[in-house]
C-alpha positions as CSV (number, residue, x, y, z in Angstrom):
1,X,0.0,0.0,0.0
2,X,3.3,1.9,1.0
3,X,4.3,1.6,-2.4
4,X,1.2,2.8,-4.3
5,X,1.0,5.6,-2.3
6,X,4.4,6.5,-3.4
7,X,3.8,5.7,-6.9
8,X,0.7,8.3,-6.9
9,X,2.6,10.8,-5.5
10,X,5.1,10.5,-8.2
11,X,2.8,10.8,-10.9
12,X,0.5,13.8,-9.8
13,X,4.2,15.9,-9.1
14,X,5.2,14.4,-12.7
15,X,1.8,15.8,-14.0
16,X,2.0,18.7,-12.3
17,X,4.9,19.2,-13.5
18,X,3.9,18.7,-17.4
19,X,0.8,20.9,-17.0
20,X,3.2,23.9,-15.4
21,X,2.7,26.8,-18.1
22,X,5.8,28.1,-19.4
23,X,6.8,31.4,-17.8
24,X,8.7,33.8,-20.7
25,X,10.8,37.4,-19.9
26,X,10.1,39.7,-23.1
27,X,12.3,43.0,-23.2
28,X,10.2,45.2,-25.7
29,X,12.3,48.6,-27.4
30,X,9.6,50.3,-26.4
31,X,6.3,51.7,-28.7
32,X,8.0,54.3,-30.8
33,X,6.2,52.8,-33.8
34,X,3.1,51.5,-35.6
35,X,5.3,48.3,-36.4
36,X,6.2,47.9,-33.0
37,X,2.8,48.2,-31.1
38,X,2.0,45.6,-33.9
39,X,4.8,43.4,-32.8
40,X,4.1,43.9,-28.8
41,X,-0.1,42.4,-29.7
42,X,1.3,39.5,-31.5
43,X,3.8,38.2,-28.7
44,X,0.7,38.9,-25.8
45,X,-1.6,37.8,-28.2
46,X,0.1,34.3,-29.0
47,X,1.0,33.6,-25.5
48,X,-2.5,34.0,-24.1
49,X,-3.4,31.9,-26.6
50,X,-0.7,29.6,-25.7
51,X,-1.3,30.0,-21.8
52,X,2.4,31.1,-21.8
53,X,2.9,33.2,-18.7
54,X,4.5,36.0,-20.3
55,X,6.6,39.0,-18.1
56,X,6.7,41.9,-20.4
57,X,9.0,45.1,-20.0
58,X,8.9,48.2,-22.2
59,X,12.2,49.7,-22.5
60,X,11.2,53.1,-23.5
61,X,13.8,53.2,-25.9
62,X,16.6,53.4,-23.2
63,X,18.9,49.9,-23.4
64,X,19.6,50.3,-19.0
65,X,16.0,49.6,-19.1
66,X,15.8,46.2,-21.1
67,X,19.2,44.9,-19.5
68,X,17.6,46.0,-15.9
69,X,14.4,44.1,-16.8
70,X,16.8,40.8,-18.1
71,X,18.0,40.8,-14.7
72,X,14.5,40.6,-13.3
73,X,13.5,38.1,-15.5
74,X,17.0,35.9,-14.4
75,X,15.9,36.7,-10.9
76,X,12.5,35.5,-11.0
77,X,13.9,32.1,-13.1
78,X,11.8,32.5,-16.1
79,X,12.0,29.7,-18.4
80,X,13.6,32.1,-21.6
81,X,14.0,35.0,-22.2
82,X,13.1,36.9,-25.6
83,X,15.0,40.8,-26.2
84,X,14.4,42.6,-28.9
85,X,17.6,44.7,-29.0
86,X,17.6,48.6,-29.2
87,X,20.9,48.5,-30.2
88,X,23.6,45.8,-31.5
89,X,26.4,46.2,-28.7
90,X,26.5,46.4,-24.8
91,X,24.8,42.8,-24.3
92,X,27.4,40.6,-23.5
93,X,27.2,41.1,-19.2
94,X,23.8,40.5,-19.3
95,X,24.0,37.2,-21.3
96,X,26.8,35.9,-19.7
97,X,24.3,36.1,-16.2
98,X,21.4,34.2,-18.0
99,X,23.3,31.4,-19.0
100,X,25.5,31.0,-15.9
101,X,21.8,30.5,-14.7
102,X,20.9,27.9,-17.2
103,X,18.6,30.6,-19.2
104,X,18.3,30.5,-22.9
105,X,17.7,33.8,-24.8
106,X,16.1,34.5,-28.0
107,X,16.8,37.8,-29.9
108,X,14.2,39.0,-31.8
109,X,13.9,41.7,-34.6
110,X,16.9,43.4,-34.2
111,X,20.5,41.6,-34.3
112,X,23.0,41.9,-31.4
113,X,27.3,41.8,-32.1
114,X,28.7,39.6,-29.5
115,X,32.3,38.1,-29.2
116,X,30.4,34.3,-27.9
117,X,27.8,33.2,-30.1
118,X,26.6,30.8,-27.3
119,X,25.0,33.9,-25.4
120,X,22.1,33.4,-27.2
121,X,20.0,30.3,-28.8
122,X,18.9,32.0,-32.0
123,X,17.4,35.4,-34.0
124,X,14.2,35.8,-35.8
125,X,13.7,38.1,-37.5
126,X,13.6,40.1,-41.0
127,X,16.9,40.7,-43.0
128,X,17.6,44.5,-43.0
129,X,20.1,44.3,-45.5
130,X,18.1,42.6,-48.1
131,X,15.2,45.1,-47.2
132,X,18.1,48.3,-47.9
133,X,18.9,46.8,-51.0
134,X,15.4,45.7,-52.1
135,X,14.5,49.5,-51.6
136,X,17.5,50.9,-53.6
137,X,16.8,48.4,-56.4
138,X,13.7,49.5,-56.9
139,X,14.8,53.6,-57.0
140,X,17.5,52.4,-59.5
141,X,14.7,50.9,-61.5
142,X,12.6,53.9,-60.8
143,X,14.4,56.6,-61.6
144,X,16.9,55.3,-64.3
145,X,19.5,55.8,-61.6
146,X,19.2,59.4,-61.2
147,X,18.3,62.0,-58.7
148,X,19.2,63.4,-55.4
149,X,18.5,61.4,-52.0
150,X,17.4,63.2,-48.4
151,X,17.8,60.2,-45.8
152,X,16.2,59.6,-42.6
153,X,17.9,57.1,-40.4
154,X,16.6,55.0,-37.9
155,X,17.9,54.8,-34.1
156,X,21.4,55.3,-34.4
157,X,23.1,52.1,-33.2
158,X,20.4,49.8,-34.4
159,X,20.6,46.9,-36.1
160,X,18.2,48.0,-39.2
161,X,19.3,51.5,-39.0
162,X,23.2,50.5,-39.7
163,X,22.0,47.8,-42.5
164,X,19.3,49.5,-44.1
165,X,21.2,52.5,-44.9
166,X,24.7,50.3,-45.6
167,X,22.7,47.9,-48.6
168,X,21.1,51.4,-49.5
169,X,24.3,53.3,-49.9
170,X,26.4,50.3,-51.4
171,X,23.0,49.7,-54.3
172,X,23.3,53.6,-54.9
173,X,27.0,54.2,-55.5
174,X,26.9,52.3,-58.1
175,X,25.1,54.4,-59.7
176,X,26.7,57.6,-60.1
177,X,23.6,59.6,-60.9
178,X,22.1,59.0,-57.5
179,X,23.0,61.1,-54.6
180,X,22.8,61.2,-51.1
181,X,22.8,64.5,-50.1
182,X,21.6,64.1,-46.3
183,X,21.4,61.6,-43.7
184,X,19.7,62.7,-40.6
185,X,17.7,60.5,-38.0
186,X,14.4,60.7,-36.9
187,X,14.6,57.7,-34.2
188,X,12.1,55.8,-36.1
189,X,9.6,57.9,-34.7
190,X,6.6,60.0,-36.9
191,X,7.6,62.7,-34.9
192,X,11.0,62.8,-35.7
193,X,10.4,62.2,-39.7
194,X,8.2,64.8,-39.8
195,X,10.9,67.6,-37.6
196,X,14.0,66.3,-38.9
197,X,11.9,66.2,-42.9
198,X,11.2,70.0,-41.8
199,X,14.9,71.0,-40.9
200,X,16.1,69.2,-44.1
201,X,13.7,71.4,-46.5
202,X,14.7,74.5,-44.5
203,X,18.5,73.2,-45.3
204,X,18.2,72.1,-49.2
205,X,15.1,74.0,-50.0
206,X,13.4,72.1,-52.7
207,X,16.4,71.0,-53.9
208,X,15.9,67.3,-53.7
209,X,14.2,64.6,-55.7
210,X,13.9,61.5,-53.2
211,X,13.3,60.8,-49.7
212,X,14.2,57.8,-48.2
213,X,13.1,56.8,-44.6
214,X,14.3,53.2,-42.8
215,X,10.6,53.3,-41.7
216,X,7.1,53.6,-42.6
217,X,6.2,56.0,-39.7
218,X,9.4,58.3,-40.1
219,X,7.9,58.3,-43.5
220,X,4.4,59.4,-42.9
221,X,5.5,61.9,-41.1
222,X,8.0,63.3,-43.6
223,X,4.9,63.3,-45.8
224,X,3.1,66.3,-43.8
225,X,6.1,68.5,-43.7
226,X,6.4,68.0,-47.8
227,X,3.1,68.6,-48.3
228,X,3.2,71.8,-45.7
229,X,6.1,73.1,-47.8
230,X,3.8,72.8,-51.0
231,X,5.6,69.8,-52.6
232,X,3.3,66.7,-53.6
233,X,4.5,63.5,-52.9
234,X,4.7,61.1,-55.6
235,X,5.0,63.8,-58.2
236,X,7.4,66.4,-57.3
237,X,9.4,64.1,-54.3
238,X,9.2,60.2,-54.4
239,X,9.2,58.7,-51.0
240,X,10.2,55.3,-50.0
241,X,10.2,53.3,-46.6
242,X,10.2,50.4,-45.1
243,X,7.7,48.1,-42.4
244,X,4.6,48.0,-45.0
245,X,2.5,48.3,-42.2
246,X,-1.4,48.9,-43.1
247,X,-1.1,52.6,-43.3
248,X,1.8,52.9,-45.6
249,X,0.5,50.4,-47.9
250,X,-2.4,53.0,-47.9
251,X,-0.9,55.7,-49.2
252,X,0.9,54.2,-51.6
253,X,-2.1,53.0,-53.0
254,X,-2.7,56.5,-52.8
255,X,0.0,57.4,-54.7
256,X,1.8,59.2,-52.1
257,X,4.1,57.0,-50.8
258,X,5.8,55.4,-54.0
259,X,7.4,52.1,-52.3
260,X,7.5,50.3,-49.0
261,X,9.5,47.1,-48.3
262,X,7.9,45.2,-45.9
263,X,9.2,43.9,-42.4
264,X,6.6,41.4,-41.3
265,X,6.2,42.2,-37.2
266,X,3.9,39.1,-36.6
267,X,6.5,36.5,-34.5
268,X,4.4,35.5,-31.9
269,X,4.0,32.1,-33.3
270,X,7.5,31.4,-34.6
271,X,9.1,32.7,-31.4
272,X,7.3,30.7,-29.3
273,X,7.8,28.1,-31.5
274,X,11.6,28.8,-30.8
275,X,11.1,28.7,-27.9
276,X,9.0,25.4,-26.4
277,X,12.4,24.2,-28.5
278,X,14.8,25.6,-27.2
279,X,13.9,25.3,-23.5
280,X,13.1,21.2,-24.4
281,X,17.3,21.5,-25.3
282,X,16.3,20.6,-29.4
283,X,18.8,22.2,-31.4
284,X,17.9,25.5,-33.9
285,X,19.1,26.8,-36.5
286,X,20.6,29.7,-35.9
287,X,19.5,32.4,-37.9
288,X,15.8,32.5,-39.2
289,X,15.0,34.9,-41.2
290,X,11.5,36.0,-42.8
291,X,10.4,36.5,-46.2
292,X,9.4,39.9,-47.1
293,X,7.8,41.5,-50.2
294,X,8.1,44.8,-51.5
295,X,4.7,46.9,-51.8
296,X,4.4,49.6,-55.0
297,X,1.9,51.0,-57.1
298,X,1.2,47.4,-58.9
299,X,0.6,45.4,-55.9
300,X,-1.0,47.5,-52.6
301,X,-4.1,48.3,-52.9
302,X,-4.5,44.3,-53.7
303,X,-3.5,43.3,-50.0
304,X,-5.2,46.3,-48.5
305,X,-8.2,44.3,-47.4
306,X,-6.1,41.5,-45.7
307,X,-3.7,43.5,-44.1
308,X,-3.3,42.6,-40.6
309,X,-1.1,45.3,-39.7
């Protein structure tokens, strides 16, 4: 009887244990973006619907405040850990802690320069290179390969802000009759487009062909400080971005955005995917990357009424 009493014991803790809900430590940039907020709903989204305990911190833009809340999340002996990255360097402290305690880490979105690869499982996310040079391309094809280029960066320091304007830059010089005469950032915020697309036309006047922002909402906001200054976009300035969220697709079907490349923010699913992995010890590959299409004038007004972003 002893023995059966034992052997009951055993199994409710053993199916106790199975039916414990994973517990996951998400360090968010922040919600300087329409692409971002997107991103946030689909990682609380997918782990309700999951019933993944998620612990969620907004860094507010500020990388103290994700590497503070990594700390927390080693503390409090989450199961992983997802970061999205504000910027690429600075990590490396912070990782070192989680795996001394047996923690793996995901990164997410934005890619992270480390001198140990083991600091982290994997990154999932979209390829900013191929999205710079998918935008340039398509100026080059555009244009003929001619006309002069106002730039507004992304957070300086960022992953996609140091590839999307490299794969730009490298596309456009070789093409000599494409110019880049200013490269200002507008932290990937609307605000920012639309103050730091303000100083540039008080700068170069109307002196300038093409705008090109590393994101849709740096974009849209460049847009109302063109069309204050009496320029219309799409005939006197083309303007191209990246993120194709909903609203960008919009006005291109409009006509006044002329491109957006898109950078899908939907990883719920595939991160959590990662991660049930990852925590089980299966082996991942380690760089997964997702597809992304480009959005013009022949194509957005088609996948308007799907758009989930």
């Amino acid at each position: 009887m002893r023995s059966l009493v034992t052997l009951l014991l055993v199994l409710a803790a053993a199916g106790a244990l199975v039916a414990k809900p994973l517990t996951v430590g998400f360090a968010q940039t922040g919600a300087e973006s329409a692409w971002r907020t997107a991103n946030t709903t689909s990682m609380k989204a997918e782990a309700e619907r999951r019933g993944i305990v998620l612990k969620f911190a907004d860094g507010q833009g500020r990388q103290e405040n994700q590497i503070r809340a990594v700390h927390s999340f080693i503390a409090q002996g989450v199961d992983a850990i997802v970061i999205a990255p504000i910027v690429e360097t600075g990590w490396e402290p912070v990782l070192r802690a989680a795996k001394q305690a047996g923690i793996p880490v995901i990164i997410t979105d934005r890619t992270i320069k480390v001198s140990d690869d083991s600091l982290y499982a994997c990154f999932v996310g979209s390829d900013f290179l191929q999205e710079g040079r998918m935008a340039a391309e398509w100026l080059v094809r555009r244009t003929g390969g001619k006309g002069r280029i106002l730039e507004l960066q992304g957070t300086p320091g960022s992953a996609p802000a140091n590839d999307r304007r490299k794969a730009f830059a490298e596309v456009i010089a070789q093409h000599p009759g494409l110019t880049i005469l200013d490269s200002q950032s507008g932290d990937f915020r609307r605000s920012g487009g639309k103050e730091v697309m303000e100083a540039l036309l008080k700068k170069h006047g109307h002196n300038f062909d093409i705008v090109y922002a590393h994101n849709d909402d740096m974009a849209l906001g460049a847009l109302q400080a063109i069309e204050e200054a009496g320029l219309k976009p799409g005939k006197d300035v083309i303007v191209l971005s990246i993120d194709a969220i909903r609203e960008a697709i919009q006005a291109v079907a409009d006509g006044r955005i002329s491109c957006t490349v898109e950078c899908n923010p939907l990883f719920g699913p595939k991160v959590y995917d990662l991660v049930a992995k990852v925590v089980a010890g299966q082996k991942v590959a380690r760089m997964q990357y997702n597809r992304d299409e480009l959005f013009d004038s022949t194509n957005a007004a088609a996948v308007l009424p799907s758009r989930q972003y």
